[in-house]
N, C-alpha and C positions, 0 to 999 in steps of 0.2 A: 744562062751561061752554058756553053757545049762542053759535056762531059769530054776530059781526056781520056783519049786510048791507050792503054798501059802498050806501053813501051814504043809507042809510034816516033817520038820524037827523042828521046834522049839517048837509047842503042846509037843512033846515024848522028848524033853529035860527038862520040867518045872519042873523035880518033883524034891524034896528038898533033896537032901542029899548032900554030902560033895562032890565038883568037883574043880578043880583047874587050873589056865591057868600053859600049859606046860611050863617046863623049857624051850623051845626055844626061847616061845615067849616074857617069860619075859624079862624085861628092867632094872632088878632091883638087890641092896641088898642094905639097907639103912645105912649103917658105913659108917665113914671119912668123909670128906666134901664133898658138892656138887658139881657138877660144869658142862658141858653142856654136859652128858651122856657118859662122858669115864671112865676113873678107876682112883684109889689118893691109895697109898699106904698105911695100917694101919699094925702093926704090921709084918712088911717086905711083908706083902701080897698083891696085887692085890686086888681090892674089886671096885666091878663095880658098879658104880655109878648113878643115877636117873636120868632118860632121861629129859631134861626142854624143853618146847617147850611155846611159847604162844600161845591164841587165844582169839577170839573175839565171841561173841554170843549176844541173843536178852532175855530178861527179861521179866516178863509179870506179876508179882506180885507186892505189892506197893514197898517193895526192895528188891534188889539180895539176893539170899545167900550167906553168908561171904565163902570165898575161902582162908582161914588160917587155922590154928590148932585148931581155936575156933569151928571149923564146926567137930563135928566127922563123918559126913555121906562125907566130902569134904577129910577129911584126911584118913579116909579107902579106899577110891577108888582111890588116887595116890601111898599109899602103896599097894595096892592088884594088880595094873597096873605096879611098878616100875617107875613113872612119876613123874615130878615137873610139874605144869601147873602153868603159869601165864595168868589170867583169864579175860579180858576186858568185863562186862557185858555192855549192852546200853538196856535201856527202848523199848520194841517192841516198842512204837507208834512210835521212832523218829528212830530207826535201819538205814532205809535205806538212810535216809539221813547223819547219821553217817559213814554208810558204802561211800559214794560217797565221803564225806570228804576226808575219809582213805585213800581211795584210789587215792583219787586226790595231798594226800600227800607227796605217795609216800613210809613213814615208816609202812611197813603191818605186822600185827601180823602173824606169820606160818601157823595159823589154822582159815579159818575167815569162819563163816555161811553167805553163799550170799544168799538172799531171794529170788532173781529175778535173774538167771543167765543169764536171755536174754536179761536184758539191754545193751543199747548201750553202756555205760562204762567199764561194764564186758566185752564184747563180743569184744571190740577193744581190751583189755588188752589182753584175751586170743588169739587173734587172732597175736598180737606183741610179744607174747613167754613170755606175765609177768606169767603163771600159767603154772605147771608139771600137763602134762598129764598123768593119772591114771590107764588108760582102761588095760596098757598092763601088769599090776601090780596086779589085782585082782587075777587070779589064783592060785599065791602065797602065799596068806592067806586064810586057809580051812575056817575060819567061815565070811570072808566077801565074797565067792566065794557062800557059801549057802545062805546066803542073799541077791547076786544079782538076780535082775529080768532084764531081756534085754530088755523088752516094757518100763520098766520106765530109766534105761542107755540111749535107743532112748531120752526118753523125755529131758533129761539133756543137751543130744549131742550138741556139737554145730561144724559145719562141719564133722559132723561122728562120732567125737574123742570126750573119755569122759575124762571133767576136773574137777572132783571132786565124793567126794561119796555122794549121796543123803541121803535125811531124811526122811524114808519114811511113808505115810499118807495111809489109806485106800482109794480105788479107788470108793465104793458105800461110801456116808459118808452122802450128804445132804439131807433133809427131812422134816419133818413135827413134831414138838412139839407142845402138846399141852395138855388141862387140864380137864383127866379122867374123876373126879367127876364132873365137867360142864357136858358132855356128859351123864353122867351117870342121875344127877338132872334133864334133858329136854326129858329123855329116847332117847336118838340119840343114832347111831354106830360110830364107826371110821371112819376118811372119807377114801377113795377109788377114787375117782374122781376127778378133780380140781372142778365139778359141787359141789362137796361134801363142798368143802373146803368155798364153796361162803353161800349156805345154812346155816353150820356149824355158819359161822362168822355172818352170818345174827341172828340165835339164841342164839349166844352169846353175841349179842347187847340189841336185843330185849326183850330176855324173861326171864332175871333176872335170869341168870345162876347159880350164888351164895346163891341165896335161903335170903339175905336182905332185899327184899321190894324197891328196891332204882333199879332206872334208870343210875347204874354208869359203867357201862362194856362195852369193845366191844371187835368185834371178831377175830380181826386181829392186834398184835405190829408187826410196824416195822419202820426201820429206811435209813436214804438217803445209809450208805457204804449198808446195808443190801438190799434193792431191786438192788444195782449189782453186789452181790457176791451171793444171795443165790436165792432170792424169785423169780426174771423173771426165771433163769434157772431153778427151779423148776417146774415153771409152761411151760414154752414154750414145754422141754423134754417131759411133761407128754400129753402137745396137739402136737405131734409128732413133734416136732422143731427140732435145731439144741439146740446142745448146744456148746455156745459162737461161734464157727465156724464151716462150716462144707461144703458140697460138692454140689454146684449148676451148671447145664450145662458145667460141669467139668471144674469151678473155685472154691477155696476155697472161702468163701465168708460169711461174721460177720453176725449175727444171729439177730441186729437189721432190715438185710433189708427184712426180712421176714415176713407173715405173721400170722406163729404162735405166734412170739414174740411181735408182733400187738398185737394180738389177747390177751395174757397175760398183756401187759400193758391197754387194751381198761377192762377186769376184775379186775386191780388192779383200776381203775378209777371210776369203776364201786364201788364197795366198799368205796372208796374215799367219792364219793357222797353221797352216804349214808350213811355216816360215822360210818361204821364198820371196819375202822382202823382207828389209831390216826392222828386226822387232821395235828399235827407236825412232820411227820417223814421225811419229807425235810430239818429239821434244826437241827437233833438229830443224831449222832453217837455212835459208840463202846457200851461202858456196857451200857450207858440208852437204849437203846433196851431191854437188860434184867431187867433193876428196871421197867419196864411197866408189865414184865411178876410175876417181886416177889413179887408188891407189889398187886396182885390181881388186875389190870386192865384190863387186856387182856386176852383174853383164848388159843390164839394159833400162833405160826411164823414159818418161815421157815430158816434152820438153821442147821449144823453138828448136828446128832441126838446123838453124845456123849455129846453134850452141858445137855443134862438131866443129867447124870453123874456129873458136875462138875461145873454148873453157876446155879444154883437153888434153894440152902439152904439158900436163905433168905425166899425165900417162904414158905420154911416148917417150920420156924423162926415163920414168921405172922401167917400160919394155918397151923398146924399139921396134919391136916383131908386134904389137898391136894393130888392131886394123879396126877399125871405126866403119860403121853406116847406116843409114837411115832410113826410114819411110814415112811420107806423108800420107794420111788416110789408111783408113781400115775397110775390107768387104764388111757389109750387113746386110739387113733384110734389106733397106732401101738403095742399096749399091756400096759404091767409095763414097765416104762421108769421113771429115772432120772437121770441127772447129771452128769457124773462122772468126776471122781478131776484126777490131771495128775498121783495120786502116788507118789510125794513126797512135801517136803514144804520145802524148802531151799538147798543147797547143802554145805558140807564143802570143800573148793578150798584152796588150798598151792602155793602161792606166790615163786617163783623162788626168788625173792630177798632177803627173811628171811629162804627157805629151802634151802639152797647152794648147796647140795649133795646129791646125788641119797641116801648112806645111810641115812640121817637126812630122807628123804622123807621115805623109809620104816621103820625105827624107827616111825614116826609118823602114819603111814599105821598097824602098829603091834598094835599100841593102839585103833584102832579104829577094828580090829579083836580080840581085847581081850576084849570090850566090848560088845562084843556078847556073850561071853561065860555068861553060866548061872547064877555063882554064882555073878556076877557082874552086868546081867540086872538083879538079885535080888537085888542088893546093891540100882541100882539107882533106881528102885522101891518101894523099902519099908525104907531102909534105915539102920541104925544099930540097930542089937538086943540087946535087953534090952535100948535103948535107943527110937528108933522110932517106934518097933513093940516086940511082943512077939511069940513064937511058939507055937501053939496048935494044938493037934494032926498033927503033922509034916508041918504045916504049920501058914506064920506069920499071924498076926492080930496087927494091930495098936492100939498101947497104949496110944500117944501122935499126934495127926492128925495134930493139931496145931503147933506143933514144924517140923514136918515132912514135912507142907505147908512150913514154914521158911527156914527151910536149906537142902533139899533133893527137892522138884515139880523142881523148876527149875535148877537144877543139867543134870538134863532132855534133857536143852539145847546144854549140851557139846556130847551127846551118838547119836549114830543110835542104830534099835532097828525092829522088825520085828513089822509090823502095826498088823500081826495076835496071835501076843505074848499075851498069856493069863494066868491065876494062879488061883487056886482052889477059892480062898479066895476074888475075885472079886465078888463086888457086885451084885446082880439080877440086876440092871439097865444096867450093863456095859456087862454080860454073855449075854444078849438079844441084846444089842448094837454088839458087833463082832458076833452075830448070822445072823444078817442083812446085818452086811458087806459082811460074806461070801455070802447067800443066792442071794443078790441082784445084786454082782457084774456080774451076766451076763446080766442083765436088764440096765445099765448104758448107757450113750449115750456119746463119747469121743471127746471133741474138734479137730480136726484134725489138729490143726497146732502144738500138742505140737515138734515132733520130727524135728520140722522146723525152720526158722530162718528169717527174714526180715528184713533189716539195717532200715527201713522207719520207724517200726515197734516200731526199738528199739529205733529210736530216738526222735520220736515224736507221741509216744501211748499215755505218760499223758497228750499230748495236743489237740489230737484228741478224746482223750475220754472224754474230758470234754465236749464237744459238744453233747455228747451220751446222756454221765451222769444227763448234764441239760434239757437235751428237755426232758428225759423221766419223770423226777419229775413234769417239766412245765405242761408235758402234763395228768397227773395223777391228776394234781393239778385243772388243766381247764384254765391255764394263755394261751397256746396254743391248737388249735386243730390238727386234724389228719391230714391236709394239713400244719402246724405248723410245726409237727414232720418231713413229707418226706421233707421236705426244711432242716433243721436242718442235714437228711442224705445225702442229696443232697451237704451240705454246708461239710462234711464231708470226699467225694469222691472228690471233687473237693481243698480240704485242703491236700489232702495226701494220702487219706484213697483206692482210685484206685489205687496205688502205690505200695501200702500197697497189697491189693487182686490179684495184679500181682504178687509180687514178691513171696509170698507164694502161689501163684499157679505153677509157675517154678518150687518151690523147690520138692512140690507133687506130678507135673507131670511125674518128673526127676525120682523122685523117684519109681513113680511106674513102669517105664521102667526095674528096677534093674534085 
C-alpha cells in the first residue's frame, strides 16, 4: 500500500463548493421505518434503510453533545452519511478505564475508540480473534486509501496486521508556549536553546515581567502528568537524547537510563531550586497546568503547541493586551530536535462479537471513508449553516462559537480526519501552528518501539512506570539524589523493566533483518 503524501491531497480538496458522497457509498434514504441497515417497504417499494451501528468514544468538555434530533450538527451528519449511530460518550479522564470495564464485559459497542491499543487487554483480545482485521480492506475505500500513511499502519500494528483505523495526530506537535509581551517588556528574543529556556524562566521570575511592581511570577508552569508527557522529552531531544526509547549498543533501550534525560531532569531541578517553577507541580494535574498560565502566573511550559489555539481565553479574559507564541524544536548538539508523537492518538477497532459479517464490517468501513469526503470534514468542523457558522465570501465564519463548543468540538470524536486538513478561515494562531507541523516534521526524533510490541510491556508499564514517574519528581524535588534516582532504575530493571529492553530488542532486531 503506497504511503500518503502529507498534504498532497486534501489542501486541493478544501475549497467550498457543493460536493457529495457517491451514490455507492451511501447507506442511505430516510422513509419507512428503521431497522439494522436493510430495506421496509413503503409504498410497494424498496426504500433502503439507515445503517445503525454503535460506538463508544472519549469526551473532553464539561458534557457530551447530545446525540438526538435536538443536536442539528448530530442530525445532519447521520443524514448526509445515511447512519443511525448509537453514541456511548465517557469523560476522557476516566475512558480507559471504562474501556477495560467493556471489555472485560464482554457486551462491545461495533465501533469503540481504543486509546492504547498496545495494552495487554487489547493485544490478548486481538491476538484471540475478539477484533476484524482491517489492513486488507483499505484499498477498497478511495478516500480512506488516501489517508493512509504506512509509518503510522506500522505504528498501530500489532504482529504485522492492522486492527483498526487510526486517529490521526501531527507527528511534530510538542514545544514551547509562552508569553510574547513578557519577552517583549525585558527586551528578550525567543528562546532557541534549552540554555534559552533556563534564562528566559530565570527573567520571568526575577524581573517583573508583567510591568506591576510585585514580585508574583515565575518562569516555568508545570505540572506532575506534564513533566512525563511533554517537558523531559522536550528537553532531552533537544540535548540530543532519545526520545522515550531509542537505540543503544544495538538494544532498544528507555530514555531514563541516559544521560541526556539526567541531564534534563538535573535543569528542571535546577529551576526547582530556585524557584522558577511552581514549587506544587508534583501534586497538580490536567487543566491547573493551564489556570497557572491564564491566570498570569507563569510565562511559559511545554506542551502541543496547538494548545495556543484552544486552552488560553481565559487569559485574554484577564488581559486583553497578552500576546502568546511558540516554538517548535530546540538547537542542540545534533541540530533542531524534538519529540515526535507516533502519528496518531487512539484507533477505532470493530469487535467481531457486535460486527458479525464481513458486510456489517464494510458498511461500517464506508462510513468512516465518507467522512473524509469534504463536505462532511466541513460539517464536523464548523457545523450547520445558519446555525453554527455563516458564509462569507465563499467561506464559513462562526456566528455562535459557544453553541458550536456545545454540540459539534466533540462530535470530533466520532471522525478521522487528515492531521494536515486546513480552511482559509482558520485562525492566524492555528495557520502558523500546521506551518510548524509541516516545517518541523523532519527535525522530530521517533521513539523506536512504536511499530513493536512487548507482552512485559503491556502488562506491567503502569507499574513500572510508576517507579520512573516517582523518583523523577523526588528527585526534581531534592527528597532524593542522583545516586537516589540510578537505584530507583536499577529497582526498575530488576522489576521487569530488562524484560521489557529484551523483548523489544528481538522485535527490532527481527525486524531489521526483513
Amino acid at each position: 500500500m503506497e504511503m500518503r503524501k502529507k498534504g498532497s491531497h486534501w489542501k486541493k480538496t478544501m475549497v467550498f463548493g457543493i460536493t457529495t458522497i457517491s451514490a455507492v457509498s451511501l447507506l442511505t434514504a430516510c422513509n419507512g421505518e428503521a431497522d439494522s441497515g436493510g430495506s421496509t417497504k413503503k409504498n410497494d417499494k424498496a426504500v433502503e434503510q439507515p445503517f445503525k451501528f454503535s460506538i463508544m468514544a472519549p469526551f473532553f468538555a464539561a458534557q457530551p453533545p447530545a446525540t438526538d434530533n435536538s443536536n442539528v450538527a448530530f442530525k445532519a451528519m447521520e443524514d448526509k452519511m445515511g447512519v443511525k449511530m448509537e453514541v456511548t460518550f465517557v469523560p476522557g479522564t476516566t475512558y480507559d478505564d471504562k474501556l477495560n470495564v467493556t471489555l472485560a464485559s464482554g457486551n462491545l459497542p461495533q465501533v469503540m475508540v481504543v486509546t492504547n491499543n498496545k495494552n495487554a487487554a487489547v493485544m490478548n483480545a486481538v491476538r484471540s480473534g475478539a477484533f476484524w482485521e482491517v489492513g486488507p480492506y483499505i484499498k477498497q475505500f478511495p478516500n480512506l486509501q488516501k489517508y493512509w500513511n504506512d509509518q503510522i499502519g506500522s505504528n498501530i500494528s500489532v504482529d504485522g496486521k492492522i486492527y483498526g483505523i487510526y486517529r490521526e495526530r501531527p507527528v511534530a506537535r510538542k514545544g514551547v508556549i509562552f508569553r510574547q509581551d513578557w519577552l517583549d517588556n525585558l527586551g528578550l528574543q525567543q528562546p532557541k536553546t534549552v540554555d534559552d529556556i533556563y534564562k528566559i524562566a530565570k527573567a520571568f521570575t526575577l524581573n517583573d515581567p508583567d510591568k506591576n511592581g510585585k514580585h508574583d511570577t515565575y518562569g516555568i508552569a508545570l505540572s506532575d502528568d506534564n513533566l512525563m508527557t511533554d517537558a523531559t522529552f522536550v528537553l532531552e531531544t533537544a540535548l540530543g537524547g532519545f526520545n522515550q526509547w531509542g537505540i543503544k549498543d544495538g538494544k532498544v533501550m528507555p530514555d531514563f537510563l541516559t544521560k541526556e534525560y539526567l541531564d534534563s531532569l538535573k535543569l528542571l531541578k535546577k529551576m526547582y531550586d530556585e524557584k522558577l517553577l511552581n514549587q506544587d507541580f508534583g501534586a497538580i494535574k490536567g487543566t491547573k497546568l493551564k489556570d497557572i498560565i491564564n491566570q498570569g502566573k507563569a510565562g511559559m511550559y511545554f506542551v502541543s503547541i496547538d494548545d495556543a489555539n484552544t486552552s488560553l481565553s481565559d487569559l485574554f479574559k484577564l488581559n486583553p493586551n497578552a500576546k502568546i507564541d511558540f516554538v517548535l524544536g530546540l538547537q542542540g548538539p545534533k541540530g533542531v530536535k524534538l519529540p515526535g508523537n507516533s502519528g496518531y492518538y487512539g484507533v477505532f477497532m470493530f469487535p467481531k462479537s457486535s460486527v458479525k459479517t464481513e458486510a456489517d464490517l464494510k458498511k461500517i468501513l464506508t462510513y468512516f471513508d465518507n467522512v473524509l469526503d469534504p463536505d462532511v470534514l466541513k460539517l464536523f468542523d464548523f457545523g450547520v449553516d445558519g446555525t453554527h457558522y455563516k458564509m462569507e465570501n465563499g467561506n464559513p465564519v462562526f456566528t455562535n462559537h459557544q453553541l458550536w463548543k456545545d454540540q459539534v468540538a466533540d462530535l470530533g470524536q466520532l471522525r478521522i480526519a487528515p492531521s494536515d486538513l486546513t480552511w482559509p478561515t482558520e485562525s492566524d494562531v492555528m495557520k502558523k501552528v500546521k506551518k510548524l507541523y509541516k516545517e518541523e516534521a523532519q527535525n522530530v526524533v521517533p521513539s523506536v518501539i512504536e511499530p513493536y510490541t512487548s507482552q512485559t510491556y503491556a502488562e506491567r508499564s503502569n507499574e513500572l512506570n510508576k517507579i520512573i514517574n516517582d523518583a523523577r519528581v523526588k528527585f526534581i524535588m531534592g527528597v532524593i539524589d542522583e545516586p537516589g534516582f540510578v537505584k530507583a532504575m536499577e529497582d526498575w530493571r530488576k522489576q521487569g523493566g530488562d524484560q521489557i529492553i529484551d523483548e523489544f530488542s528481538q522485535e527490532y532486531n527481527k525486524a531489521q533483518k526483513k
